[in-house]
C-alpha positions as CSV (number, residue, x, y, z in Angstrom):
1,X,0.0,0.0,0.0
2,X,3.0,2.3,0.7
3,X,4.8,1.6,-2.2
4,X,2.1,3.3,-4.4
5,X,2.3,6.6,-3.3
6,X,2.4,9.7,-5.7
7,X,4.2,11.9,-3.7
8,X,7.4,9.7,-3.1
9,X,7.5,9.0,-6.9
10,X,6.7,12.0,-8.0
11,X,9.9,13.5,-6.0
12,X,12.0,10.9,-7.0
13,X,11.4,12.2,-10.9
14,X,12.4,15.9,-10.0
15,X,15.6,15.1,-8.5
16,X,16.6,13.2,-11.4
17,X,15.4,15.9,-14.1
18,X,16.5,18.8,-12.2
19,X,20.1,17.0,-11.8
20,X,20.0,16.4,-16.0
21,X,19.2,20.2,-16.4
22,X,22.0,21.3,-13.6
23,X,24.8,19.3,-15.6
24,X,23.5,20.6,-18.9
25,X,24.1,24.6,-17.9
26,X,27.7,23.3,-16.1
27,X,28.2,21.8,-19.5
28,X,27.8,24.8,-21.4
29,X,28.9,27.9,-18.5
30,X,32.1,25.8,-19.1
31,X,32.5,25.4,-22.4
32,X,31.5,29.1,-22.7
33,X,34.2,30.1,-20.3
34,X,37.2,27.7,-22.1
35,X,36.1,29.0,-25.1
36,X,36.6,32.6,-23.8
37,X,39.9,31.8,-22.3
38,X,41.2,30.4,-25.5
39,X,40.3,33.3,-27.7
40,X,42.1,35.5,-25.4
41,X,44.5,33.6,-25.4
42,X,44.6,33.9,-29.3
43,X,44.3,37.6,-29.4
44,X,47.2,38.3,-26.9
45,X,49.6,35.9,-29.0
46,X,48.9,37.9,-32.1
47,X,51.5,40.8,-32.8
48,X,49.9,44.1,-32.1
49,X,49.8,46.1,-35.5
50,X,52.0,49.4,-35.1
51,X,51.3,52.5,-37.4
52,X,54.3,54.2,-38.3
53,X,54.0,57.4,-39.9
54,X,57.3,58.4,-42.3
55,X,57.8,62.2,-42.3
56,X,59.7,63.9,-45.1
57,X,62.2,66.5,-43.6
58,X,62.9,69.4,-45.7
59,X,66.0,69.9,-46.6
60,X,67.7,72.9,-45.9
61,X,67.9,74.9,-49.8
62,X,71.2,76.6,-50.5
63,X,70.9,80.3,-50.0
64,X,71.3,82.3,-53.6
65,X,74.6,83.1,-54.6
66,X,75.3,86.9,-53.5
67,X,75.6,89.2,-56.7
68,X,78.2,91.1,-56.8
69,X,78.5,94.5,-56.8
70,X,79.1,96.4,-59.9
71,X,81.8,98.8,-59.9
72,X,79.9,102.1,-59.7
73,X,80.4,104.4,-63.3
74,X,82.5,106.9,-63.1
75,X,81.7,110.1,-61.4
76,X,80.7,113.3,-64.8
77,X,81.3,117.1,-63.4
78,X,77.7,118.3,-64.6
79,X,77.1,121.0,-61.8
80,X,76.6,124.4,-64.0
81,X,75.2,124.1,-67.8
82,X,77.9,126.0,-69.8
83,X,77.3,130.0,-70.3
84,X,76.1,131.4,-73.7
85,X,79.3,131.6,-76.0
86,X,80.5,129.6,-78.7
87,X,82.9,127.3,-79.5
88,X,86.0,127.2,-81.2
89,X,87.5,125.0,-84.1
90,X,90.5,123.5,-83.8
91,X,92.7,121.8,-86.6
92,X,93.2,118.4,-86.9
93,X,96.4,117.0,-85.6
94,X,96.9,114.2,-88.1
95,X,95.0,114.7,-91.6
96,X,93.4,111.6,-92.4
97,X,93.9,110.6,-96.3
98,X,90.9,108.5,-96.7
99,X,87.0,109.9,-95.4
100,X,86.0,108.6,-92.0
101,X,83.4,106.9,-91.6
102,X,80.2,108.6,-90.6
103,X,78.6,108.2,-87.0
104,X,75.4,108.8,-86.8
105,X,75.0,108.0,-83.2
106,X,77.0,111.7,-82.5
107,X,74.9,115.1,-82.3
108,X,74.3,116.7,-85.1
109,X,76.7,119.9,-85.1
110,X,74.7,122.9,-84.1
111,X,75.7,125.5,-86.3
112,X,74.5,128.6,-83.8
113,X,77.4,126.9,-81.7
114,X,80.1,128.9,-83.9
115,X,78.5,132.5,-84.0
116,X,81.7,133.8,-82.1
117,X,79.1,135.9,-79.9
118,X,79.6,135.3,-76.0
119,X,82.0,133.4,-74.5
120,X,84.3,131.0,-75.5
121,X,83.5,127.6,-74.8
122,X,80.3,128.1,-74.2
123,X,77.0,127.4,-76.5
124,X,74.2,129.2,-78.1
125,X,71.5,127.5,-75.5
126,X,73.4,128.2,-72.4
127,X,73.4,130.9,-69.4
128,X,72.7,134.1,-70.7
129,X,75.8,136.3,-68.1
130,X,77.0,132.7,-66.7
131,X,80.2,132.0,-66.2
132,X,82.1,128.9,-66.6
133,X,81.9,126.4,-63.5
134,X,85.1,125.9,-61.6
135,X,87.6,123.5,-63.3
136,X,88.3,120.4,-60.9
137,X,90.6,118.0,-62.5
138,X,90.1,115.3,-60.0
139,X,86.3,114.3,-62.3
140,X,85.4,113.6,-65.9
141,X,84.0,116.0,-68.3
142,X,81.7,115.4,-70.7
143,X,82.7,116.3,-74.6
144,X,81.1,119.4,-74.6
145,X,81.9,120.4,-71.4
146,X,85.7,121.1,-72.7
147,X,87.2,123.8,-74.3
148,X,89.6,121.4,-75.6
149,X,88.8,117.8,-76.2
150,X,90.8,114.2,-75.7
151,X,93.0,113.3,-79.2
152,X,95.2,110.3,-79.7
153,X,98.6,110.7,-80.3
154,X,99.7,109.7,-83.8
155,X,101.4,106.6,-84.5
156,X,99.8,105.1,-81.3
157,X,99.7,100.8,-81.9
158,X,96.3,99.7,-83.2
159,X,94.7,96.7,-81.8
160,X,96.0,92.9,-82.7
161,X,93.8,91.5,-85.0
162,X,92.5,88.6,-83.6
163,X,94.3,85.4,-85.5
164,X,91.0,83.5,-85.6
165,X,89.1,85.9,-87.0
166,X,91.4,86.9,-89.8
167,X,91.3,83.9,-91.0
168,X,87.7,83.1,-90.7
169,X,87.7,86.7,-92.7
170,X,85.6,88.0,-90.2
171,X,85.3,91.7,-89.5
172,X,83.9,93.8,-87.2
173,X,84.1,97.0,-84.8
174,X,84.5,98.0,-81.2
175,X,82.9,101.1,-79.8
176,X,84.5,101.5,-76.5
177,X,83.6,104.3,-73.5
178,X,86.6,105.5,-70.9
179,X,87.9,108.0,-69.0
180,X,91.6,109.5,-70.5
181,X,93.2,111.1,-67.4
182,X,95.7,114.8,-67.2
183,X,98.2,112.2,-68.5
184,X,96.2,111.3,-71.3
185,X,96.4,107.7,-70.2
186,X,93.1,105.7,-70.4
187,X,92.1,104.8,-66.9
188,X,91.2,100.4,-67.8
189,X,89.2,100.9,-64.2
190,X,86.4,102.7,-66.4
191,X,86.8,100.8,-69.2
192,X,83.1,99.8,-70.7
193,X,82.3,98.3,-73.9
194,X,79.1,100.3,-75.8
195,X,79.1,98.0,-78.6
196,X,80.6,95.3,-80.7
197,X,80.9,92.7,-83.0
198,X,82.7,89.7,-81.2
199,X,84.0,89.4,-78.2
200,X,88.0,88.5,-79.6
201,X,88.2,92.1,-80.6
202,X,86.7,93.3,-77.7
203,X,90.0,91.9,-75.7
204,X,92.3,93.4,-78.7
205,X,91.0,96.6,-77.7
206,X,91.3,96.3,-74.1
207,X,94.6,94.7,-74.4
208,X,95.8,97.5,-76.8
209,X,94.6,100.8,-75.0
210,X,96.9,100.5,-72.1
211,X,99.9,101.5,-74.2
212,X,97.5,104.4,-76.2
213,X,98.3,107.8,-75.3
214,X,96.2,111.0,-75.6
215,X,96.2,114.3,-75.7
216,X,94.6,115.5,-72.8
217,X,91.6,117.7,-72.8
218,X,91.9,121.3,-71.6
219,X,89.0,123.6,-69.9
220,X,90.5,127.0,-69.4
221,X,94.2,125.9,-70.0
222,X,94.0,123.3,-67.8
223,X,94.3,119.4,-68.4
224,X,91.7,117.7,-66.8
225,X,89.8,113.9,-67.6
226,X,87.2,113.7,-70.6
227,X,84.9,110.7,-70.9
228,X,85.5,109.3,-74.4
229,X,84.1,107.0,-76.8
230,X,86.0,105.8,-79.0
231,X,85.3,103.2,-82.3
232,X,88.1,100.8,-83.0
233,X,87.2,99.1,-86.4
234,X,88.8,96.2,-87.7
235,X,89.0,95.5,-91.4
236,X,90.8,93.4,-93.6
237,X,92.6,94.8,-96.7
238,X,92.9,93.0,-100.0
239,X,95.4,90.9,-100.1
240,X,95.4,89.7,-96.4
């Protein structure tokens, strides 16, 4: 009669299921957690990733190469404009026997310049009752600043004729600007090249007008320094 109760076997049947169910969640809570551990355990053997950043550095650019100075031009006396006179011819010292050429870069000669009213030395456009500025020796004149103006001496050595070029048949010209001194020696230090044709007689003609001489120019019977421009031509004769 005993053995038939429902409530003994009816507990006997929960222990059992609730056991089953209790080993099942163990089952899994573990797995879970071994799972977890392992993939930890993965992510801490892989190498961490660095970023690395390259920078380009600028490198230092070379500072620009320092001009240098040009040697300043040479200093013109222009402090009074001439009085109003006229000027006065003077002969040539060497007659030439062939026509020079013409340069049509030079004023044209004013002929109200030669009236022989006014002072000499002076021109028809200058200070009516001026007088003539002070003569310093020690800076250039101009050309028509002078009473008397810069000549080379005759039989003074023309330039070499460049080798090269004379046999290349090459001519050419030279239009060169200086400063003769109260020597009437060409002062190189202003020495300044207005125009030419090749360089090689641009050396003749620097090389050369060392050993020039030149009649000083004169302002009130006094030698003082005249800027000149001079042309040097070089031309070959026939049977060269």
């Amino acid at each position: 009669m005993f053995d038939n109760l429902i409530e003994s076997k009816a507990a006997k049947q929960r222990r059992a299921g609730g056991f089953l169910w209790s080993f099942v969640i163990h089952g899994i809570l573990i797995s879970a957690a071994v799972y977890a551990t392992y993939s930890v355990g993965n992510a801490l053997e892989k190498p961490k990733a660095e970023k690395v950043e390259f920078l380009t550095v600028k490198k230092d650019e070379p500072p620009p190469p320092k001009e240098e100075p040009k040697p300043p031009p040479p200093d013109v006396v222009m402090k009074a404009p001439p009085p109003k006179g006229f000027q006065v011819l003077t002969a040539p010292i060497k007659i030439p026997d062939v026509l020079p050429d013409i340069d049509l870069s030079k004023k044209v000669t004013n002929e109200e310049d030669f009236s022989g009213k006014g002072v000499a030395g002076g021109i028809a456009k200058g200070v009516v009752g001026g007088t003539p500025a002070p003569v310093n020796s020690d800076q250039p004149y101009f050309e028509f600043q002078v009473e008397k103006q810069v000549a080379p001496y005759p039989g003074n050595t023309a330039p070499r004729y460049p080798d090269m070029l004379r046999s290349a048949n090459v001519e050419g010209e030279v239009l060169a600007q200086f400063v003769v001194d109260t020597s009437g020696k060409a002062e190189m230090s202003t020495f300044k090249v207005i125009k030419s044709t090749h360089d090689l007689f641009t050396n003749a003609v620097r090389a050369a007008l060392p050993n020039m001489k030149f009649y000083p120019a004169e302002v009130g019977g006094k030698h003082v320094k005249q800027l000149v421009q001079m042309p040097f031509q070089f031309n070959l004769t026939k049977g060269e």
